[in-house]
C-alpha positions as CSV (number, residue, x, y, z in Angstrom):
1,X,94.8,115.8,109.1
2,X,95.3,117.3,105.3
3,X,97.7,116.0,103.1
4,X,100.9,117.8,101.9
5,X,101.4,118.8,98.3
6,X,104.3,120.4,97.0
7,X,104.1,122.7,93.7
8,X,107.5,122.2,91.8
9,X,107.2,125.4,88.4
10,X,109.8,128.2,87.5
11,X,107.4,130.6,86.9
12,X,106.5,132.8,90.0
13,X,102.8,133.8,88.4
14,X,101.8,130.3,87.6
15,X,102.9,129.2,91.1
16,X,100.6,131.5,92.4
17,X,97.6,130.5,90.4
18,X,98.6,126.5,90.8
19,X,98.3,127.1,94.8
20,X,95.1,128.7,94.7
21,X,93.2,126.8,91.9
22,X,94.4,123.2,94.2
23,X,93.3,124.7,97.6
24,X,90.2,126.3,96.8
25,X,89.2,122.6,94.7
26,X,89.6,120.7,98.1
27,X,89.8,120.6,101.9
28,X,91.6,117.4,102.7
29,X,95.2,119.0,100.9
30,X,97.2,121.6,101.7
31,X,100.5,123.3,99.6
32,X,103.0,122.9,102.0
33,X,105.8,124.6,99.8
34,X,106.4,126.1,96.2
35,X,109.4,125.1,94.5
36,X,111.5,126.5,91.6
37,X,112.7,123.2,90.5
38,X,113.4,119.7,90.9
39,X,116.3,120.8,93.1
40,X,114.6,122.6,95.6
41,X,111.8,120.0,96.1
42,X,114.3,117.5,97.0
43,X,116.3,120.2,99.4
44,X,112.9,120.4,100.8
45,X,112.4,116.9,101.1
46,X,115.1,116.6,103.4
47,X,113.6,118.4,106.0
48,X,110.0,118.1,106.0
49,X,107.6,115.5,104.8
50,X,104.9,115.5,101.9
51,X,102.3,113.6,100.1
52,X,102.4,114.5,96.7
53,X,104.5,116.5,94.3
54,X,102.7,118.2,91.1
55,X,105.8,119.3,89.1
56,X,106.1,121.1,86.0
57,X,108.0,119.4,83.0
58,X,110.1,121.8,81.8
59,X,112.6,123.4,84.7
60,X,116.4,125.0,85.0
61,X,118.9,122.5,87.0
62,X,116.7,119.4,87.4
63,X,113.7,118.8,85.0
64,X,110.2,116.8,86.2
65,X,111.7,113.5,84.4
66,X,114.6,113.9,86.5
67,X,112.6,114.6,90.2
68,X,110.3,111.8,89.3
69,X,113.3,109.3,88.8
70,X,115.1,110.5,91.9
71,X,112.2,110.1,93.8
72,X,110.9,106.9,92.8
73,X,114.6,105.9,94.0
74,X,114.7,107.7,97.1
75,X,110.8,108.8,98.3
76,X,108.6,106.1,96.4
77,X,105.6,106.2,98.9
78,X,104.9,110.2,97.3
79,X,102.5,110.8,94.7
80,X,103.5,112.6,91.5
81,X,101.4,114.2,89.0
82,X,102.7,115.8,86.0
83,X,102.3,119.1,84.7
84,X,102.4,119.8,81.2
85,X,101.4,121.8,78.1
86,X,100.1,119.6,75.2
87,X,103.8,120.1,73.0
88,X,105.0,118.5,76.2
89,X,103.4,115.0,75.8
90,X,106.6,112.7,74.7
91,X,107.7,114.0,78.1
92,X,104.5,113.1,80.0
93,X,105.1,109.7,78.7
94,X,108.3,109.3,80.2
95,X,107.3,110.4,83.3
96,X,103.8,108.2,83.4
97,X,106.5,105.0,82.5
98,X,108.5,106.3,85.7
99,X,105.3,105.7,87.9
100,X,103.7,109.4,88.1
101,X,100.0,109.0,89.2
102,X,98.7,111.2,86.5
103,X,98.9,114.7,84.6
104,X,97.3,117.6,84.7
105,X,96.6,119.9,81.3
106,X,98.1,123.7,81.9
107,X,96.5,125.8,82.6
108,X,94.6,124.2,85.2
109,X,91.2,123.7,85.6
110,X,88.8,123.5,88.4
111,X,86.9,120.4,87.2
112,X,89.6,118.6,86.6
113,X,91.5,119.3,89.4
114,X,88.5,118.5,91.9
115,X,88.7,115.1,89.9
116,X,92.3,114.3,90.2
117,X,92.5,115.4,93.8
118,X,89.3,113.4,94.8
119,X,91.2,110.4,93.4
120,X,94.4,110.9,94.7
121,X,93.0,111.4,98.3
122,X,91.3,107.6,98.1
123,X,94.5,106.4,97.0
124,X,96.5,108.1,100.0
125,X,93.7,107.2,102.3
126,X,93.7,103.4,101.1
127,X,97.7,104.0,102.2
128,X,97.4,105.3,105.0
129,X,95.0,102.5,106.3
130,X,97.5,100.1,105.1
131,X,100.0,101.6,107.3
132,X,98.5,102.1,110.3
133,X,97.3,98.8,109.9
134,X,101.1,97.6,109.6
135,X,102.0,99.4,112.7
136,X,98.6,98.3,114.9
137,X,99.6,94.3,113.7
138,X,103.1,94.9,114.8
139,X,101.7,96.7,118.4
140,X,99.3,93.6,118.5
141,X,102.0,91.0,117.9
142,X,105.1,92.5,119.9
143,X,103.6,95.4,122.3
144,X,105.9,98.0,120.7
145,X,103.8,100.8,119.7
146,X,105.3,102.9,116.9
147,X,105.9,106.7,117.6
148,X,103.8,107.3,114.7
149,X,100.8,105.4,115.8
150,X,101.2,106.5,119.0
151,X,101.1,110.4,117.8
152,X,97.8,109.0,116.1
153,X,96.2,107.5,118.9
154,X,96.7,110.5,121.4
155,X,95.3,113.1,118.4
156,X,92.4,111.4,117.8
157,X,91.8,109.3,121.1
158,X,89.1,110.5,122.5
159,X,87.3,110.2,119.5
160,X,87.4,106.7,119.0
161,X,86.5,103.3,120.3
162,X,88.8,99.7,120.5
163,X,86.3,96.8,119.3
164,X,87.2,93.1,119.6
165,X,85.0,91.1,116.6
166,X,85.5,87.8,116.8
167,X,83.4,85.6,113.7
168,X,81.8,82.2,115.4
169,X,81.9,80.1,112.2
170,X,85.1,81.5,110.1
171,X,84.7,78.8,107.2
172,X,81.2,78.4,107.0
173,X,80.6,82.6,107.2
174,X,83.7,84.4,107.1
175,X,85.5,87.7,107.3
176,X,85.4,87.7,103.4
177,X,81.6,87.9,103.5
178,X,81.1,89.7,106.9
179,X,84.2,91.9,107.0
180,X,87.0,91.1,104.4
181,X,89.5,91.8,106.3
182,X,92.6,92.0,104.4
183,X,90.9,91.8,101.3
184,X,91.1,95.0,98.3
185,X,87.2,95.3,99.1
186,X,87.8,96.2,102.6
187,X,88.3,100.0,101.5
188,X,85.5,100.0,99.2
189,X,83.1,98.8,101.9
190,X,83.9,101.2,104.3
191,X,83.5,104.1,102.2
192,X,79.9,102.5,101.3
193,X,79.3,102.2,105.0
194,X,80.4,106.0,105.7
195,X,82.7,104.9,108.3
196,X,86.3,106.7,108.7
197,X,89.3,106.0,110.8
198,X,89.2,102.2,110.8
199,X,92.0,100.5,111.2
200,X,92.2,96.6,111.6
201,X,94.8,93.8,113.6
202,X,94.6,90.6,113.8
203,X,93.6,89.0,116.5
204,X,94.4,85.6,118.3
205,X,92.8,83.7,116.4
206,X,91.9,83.5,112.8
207,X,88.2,84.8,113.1
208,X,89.1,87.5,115.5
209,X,90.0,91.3,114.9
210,X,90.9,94.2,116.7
211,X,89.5,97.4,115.2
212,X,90.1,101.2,115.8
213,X,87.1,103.5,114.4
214,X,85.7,106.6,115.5
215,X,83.8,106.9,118.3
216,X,80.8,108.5,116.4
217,X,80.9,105.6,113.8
218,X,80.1,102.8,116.4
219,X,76.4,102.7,116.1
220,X,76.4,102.5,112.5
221,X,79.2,100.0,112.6
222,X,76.9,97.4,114.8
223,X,74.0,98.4,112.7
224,X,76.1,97.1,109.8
225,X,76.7,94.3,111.2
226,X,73.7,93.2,112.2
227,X,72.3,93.9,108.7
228,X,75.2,91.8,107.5
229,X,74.8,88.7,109.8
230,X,71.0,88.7,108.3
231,X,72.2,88.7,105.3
232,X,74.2,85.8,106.0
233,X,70.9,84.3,106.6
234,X,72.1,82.3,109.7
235,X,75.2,81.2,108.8
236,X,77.5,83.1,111.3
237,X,77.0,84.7,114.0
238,X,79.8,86.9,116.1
239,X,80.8,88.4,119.4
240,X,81.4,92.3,119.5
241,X,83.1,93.8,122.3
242,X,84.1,97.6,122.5
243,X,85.3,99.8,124.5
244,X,85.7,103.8,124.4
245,X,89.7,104.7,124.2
246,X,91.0,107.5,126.0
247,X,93.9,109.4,124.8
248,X,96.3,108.3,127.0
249,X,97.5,105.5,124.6
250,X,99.6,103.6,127.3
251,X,96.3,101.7,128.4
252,X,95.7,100.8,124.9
253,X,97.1,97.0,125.9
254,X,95.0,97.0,128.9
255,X,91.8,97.3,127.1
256,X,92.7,94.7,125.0
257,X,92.9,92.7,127.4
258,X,89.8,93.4,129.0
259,X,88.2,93.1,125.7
260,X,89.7,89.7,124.8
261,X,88.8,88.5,128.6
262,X,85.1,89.4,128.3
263,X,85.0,88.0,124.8
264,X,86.6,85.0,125.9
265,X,83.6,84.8,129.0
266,X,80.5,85.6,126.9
267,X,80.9,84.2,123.6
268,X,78.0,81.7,123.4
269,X,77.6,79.3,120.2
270,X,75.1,80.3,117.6
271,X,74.4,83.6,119.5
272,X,75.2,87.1,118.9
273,X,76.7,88.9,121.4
274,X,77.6,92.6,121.4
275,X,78.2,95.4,124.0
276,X,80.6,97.2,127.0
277,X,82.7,94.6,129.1
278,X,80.9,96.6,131.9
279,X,77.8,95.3,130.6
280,X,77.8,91.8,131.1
281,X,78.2,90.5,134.7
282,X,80.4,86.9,135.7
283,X,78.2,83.7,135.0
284,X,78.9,80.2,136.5
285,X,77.8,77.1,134.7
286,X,77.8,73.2,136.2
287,X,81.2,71.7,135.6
288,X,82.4,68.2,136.4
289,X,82.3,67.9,139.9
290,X,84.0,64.9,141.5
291,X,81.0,63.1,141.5
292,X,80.0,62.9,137.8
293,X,83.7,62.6,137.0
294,X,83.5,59.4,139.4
295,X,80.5,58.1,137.7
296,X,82.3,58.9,134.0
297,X,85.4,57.1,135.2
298,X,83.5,53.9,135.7
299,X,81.8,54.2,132.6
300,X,84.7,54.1,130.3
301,X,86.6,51.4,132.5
302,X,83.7,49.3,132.5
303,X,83.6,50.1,128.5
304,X,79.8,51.4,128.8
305,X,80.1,53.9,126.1
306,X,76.4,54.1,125.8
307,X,76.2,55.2,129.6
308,X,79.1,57.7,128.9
309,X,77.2,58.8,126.0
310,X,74.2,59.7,127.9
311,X,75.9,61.3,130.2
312,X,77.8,63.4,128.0
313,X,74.6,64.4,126.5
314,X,73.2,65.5,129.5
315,X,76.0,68.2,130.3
316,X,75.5,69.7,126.8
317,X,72.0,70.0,127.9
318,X,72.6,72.0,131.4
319,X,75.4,73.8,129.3
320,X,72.9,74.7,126.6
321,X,70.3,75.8,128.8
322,X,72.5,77.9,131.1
323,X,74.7,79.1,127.3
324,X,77.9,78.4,128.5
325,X,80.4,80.1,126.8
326,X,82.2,78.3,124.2
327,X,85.4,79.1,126.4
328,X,84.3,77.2,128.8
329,X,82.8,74.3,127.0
330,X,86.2,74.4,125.5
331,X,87.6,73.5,128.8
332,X,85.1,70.9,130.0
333,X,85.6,69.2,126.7
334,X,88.8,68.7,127.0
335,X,88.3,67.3,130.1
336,X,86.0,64.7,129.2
337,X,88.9,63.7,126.6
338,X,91.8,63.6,129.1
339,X,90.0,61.7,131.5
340,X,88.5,59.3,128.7
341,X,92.1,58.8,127.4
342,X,93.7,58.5,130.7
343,X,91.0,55.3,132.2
344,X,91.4,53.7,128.8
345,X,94.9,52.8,130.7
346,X,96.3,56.0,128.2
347,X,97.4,53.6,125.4
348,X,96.9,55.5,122.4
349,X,99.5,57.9,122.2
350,X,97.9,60.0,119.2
351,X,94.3,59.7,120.9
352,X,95.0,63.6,122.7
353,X,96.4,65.0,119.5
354,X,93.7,63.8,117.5
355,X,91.2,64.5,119.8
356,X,92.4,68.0,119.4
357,X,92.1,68.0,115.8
358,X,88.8,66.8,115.6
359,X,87.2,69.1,117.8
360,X,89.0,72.8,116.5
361,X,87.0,71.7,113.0
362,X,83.9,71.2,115.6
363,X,84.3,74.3,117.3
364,X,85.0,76.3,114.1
365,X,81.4,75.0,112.2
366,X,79.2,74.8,115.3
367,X,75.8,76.3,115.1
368,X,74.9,75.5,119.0
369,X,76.7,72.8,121.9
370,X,74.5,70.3,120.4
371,X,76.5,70.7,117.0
372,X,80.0,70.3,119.3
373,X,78.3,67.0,120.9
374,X,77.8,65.5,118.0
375,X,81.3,66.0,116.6
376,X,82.7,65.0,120.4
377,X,80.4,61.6,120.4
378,X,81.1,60.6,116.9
379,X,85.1,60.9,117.5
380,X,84.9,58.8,121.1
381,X,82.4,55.9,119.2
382,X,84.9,56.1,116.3
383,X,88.1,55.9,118.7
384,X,86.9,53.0,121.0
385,X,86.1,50.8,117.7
386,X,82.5,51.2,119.0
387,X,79.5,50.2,116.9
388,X,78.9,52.4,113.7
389,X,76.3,52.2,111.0
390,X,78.5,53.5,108.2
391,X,81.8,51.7,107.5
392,X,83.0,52.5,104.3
393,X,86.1,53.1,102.5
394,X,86.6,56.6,102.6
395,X,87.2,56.9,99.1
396,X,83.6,55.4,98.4
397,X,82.0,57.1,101.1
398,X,83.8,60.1,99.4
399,X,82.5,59.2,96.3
400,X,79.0,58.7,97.2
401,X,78.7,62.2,99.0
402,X,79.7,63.9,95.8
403,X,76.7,61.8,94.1
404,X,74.2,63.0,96.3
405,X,75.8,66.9,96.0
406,X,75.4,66.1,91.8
407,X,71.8,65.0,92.2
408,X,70.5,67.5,94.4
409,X,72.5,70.8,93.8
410,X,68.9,72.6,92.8
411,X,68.9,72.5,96.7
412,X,69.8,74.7,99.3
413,X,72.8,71.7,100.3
414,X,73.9,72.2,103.9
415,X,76.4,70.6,105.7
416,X,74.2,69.9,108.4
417,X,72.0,67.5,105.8
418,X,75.0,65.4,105.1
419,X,76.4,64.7,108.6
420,X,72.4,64.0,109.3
421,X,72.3,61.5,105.8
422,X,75.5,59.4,106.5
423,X,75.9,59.5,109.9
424,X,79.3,61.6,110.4
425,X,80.2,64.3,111.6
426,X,81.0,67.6,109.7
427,X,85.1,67.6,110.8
428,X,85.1,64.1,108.7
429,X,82.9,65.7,105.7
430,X,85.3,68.6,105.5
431,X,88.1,66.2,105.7
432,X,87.1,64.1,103.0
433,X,86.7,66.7,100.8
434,X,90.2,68.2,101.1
435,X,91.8,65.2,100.7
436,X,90.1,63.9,97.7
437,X,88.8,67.0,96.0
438,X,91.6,69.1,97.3
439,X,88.5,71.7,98.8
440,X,86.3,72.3,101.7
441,X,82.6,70.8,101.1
442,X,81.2,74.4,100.8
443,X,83.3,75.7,98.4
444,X,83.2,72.2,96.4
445,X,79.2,72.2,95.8
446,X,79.2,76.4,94.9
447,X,82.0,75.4,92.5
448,X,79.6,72.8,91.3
449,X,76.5,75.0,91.6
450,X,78.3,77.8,89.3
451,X,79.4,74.8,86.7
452,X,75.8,74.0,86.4
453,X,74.7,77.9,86.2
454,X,77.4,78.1,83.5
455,X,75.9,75.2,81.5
456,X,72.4,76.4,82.0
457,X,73.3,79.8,80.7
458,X,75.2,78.1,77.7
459,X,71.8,76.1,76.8
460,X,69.5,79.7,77.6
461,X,71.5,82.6,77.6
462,X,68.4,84.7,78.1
463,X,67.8,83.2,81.2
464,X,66.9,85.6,84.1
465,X,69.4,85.9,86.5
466,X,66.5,85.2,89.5
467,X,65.1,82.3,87.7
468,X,68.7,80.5,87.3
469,X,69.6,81.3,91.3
470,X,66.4,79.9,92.5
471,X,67.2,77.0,90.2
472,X,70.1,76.2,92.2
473,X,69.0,76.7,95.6
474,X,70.3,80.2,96.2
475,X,67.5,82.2,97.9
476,X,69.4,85.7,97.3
477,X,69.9,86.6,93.5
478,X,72.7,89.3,94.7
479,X,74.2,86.7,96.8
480,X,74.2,84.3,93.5
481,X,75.6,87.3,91.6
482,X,78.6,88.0,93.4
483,X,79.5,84.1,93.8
484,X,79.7,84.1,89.8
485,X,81.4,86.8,89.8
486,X,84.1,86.2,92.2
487,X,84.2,82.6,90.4
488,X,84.4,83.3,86.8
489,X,85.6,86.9,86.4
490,X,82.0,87.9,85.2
491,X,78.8,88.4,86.2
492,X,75.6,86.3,85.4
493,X,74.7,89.4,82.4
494,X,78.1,89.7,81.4
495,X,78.8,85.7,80.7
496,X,75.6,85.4,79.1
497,X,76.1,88.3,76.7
498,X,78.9,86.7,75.5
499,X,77.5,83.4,75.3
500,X,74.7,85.2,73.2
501,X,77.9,86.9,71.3
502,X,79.2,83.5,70.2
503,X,76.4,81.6,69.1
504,X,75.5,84.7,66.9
505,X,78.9,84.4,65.4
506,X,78.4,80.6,65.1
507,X,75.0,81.5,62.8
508,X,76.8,83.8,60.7
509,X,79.3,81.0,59.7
């Protein structure tokens, strides 16, 4: 689909040579209508729709200045660029103040045309995505499917896909760093990646998006991916679900729901999963059957919370071997918990609700079941008054995590190593930290690990941007780059050029 530009310039000659110098400088614009003057743009405004308006300065019965005001007021999603002679700046200052995009030297030229229209189609296409998005999210949320976004779907359905990506370990290995999803860079990176036609919802969950891409784009899409989650050296993994869209868009819940279902059946912890619903079949895995649930009943009336450990232990270990799906250990979980809560005669009335708590952090950092055992094992011990080697305030024990963050922060710190160190889980780690440092543990030791590259460039500003990440445990120089960046505004080069800069200054006084 091209975008619509309307040509607003008295002169019948210079009409002429606008249209044909702008259409034979691109193939995503078309001129849908010439115009005499501000007037007539407007008149044809009314009517028909457009993209942008390149209008002349100078014109009888309503000027540029004037159009651009008017539409600003009534029409502020189009585009205006200016066009002017050079005794005609003053009023190509008024109109850039109004909001125009840019202007445009007469008589034109090809160069710089091909330019301006190269930049104003990313601009429209970062719009457009932005709408559709809009209209998918509000289809997602309510089922109402916009005539618009209908229109789009059955143009371009059959060449396009519906993919469900749900991320495993949001927090840990998110969306900003596998897809930034609603993030600025979200346009950038797919241009990089070549892929058109993506539109994003969001899903029903925080780590989980519904995307819309083209149907030819889907191998390089999972590609991507893939080459993203190794970059992520292990720290997230996801499930990918897709299937091709037809054109009639009436199905497009359907699908979704089918996509969501299978998700919902094959996402396994710590594994990445991607293909067809059709190409995965129905699993079963061992649930509680009366017997066990007999023998786990006893347990916790008979307060043998080493028996129901064991136990406990052992279902992670059929689970694990037969990779239930997190969905269903999920389930079973919370069925351990209600029957836990109900044969200790059901007298703590918060024991369900934070039982609940505890685990979502679980579920969201897991690496494998064993990592969801831990967490359930350390909140029963901890709920029971059970024995437990580390009882601490948890101000101090608060306090002496950060110690051991301070001394080793030349390491590759993982949250793993602390809940392995003091002997809690990683909900309770991540819980400390945001209520005493106002932060999750990851982003509290790369804040600390940037502080200390900060301090280490002050000392050496000609240190090498490798030798400083591997100083701090960061295996990936790029990956230690953009962290700077995103934290301080600059990168490693930049802040140590300036650091350079200063003490120069500080010689010469």
């Amino acid at each position: 689909m091209k975008y619509r530009i309307v040509i607003a310039e008295d002169e019948p000659v210079i009409q002429r040579y606008n249209k044909r110098i702008v259409e034979r400088n691109t193939e995503e614009f078309e001129v849908c209508a010439l115009c005499e003057n501000g007037e007539d743009v407007l008149e044809y405004l009314e009517e028909h729709e457009a993209d942008v308006v390149m209008t002349d300065v100078r014109m009888p019965a309503m000027d540029g200045i004037e159009l651009i005001r008017v539409l600003k007021d009534r029409r502020p999603g189009i585009i205006t660029v200016v066009l002017s002679g050079y005794q005609d700046f003053p009023y190509v200052r008024e109109c850039m103040k109004l909001g125009s995009e840019d202007y445009l030297l007469k008589p034109l030229k090809d160069p710089v045309v091909a330019d301006t229209l190269k930049s104003l189609k990313e601009k429209l296409d970062r719009q457009r995505l932005k709408h559709l998005e809009q209209q998918f999210e509000e289809f997602i949320k309510k089922g109402e499917m916009a005539e618009e976004f209908i229109q789009w779907l059955e143009l371009n359905g059959r060449d396009h896909v519906l993919v469900l990506l749900r991320s495993g370990c949001p927090h840990a290995g998110s969306f900003e760093t596998l897809l930034p999803v609603g993030n600025p860079r979200l346009f950038e990176l797919v241009k990089e990646w070549g892929l058109q036609e993506l539109v994003m919802a969001g899903g029903r969950y925080i780590n989980e998006r519904l995307i819309l891409l083209r149907r030819g784009s889907l191998r390089r899409f999972c590609a991507l991916l893939e080459k993203r989650a190794e970059e992520m050296q292990g720290k997230n993994y996801y499930t990918c679900i897709y299937e091709n869209l037809g054109s009639d868009s009436s199905r497009v819940q359907e699908k979704i729901c089918l996509l969501t279902k299978t998700a919902d059946e094959q996402m396994v912890v710590g594994k990445t999963i991607m293909g067809r619903p059709e190409q995965f079949s129905s699993r079963s895995y061992t649930d509680i059957d009366s017997r066990l649930r007999g023998k786990m009943t006893a347990l916790v009336k008979g307060g043998q919370w080493e028996g129901l450990k064991d136990v406990i232990i052992e279902l992670f270990r059929i689970w694990e071997n037969e990779q239930a799906s997190l969905h269903w250990i999920q389930s079973e979980v919370m069925d351990i918990i209600t029957l836990i809560h109900m044969n200790m005669g059901g007298k703590q009335p918060d024991f369900i609700k934070k039982a609940l708590e505890a685990m979502d952090g679980a579920y969201v950092y897991a690496r494998s079941a064993s990592d969801i055992l831990f967490n359930l094992c350390d909140f029963v011990t901890e709920q029971v008054n059970s024995r437990r080697e580390y009882r601490k305030d948890s101000k101090e024990l608060y306090e002496d995590i950060r110690d051991y963050v301070y001394k080793n922060i030349s390491s590759n710190i993982r949250l793993r190593d602390i809940t392995e160190r003091f002997y809690i889980s990683q909900t309770y780690v991540n819980r400390l930290f945001n209520k005493y440092a106002d932060t999750s543990f990851y982003d509290f030791v790369l804040a600390e690990k940037i502080l200390q590259a900060k301090h280490i460039y002050e000392e050496n500003p000609g240190a090498k941007i490798r030798e400083v990440a591997q100083m701090l445990g960061f295996s990936d120089a790029g990956y230690f780059g953009k962290v700077f960046k995103a934290r301080t505004g600059e990168t490693p080069s930049e802040y140590a050029k300036n650091i350079d800069s200063s003490h120069g200054a500080d010689k010469m006084t």
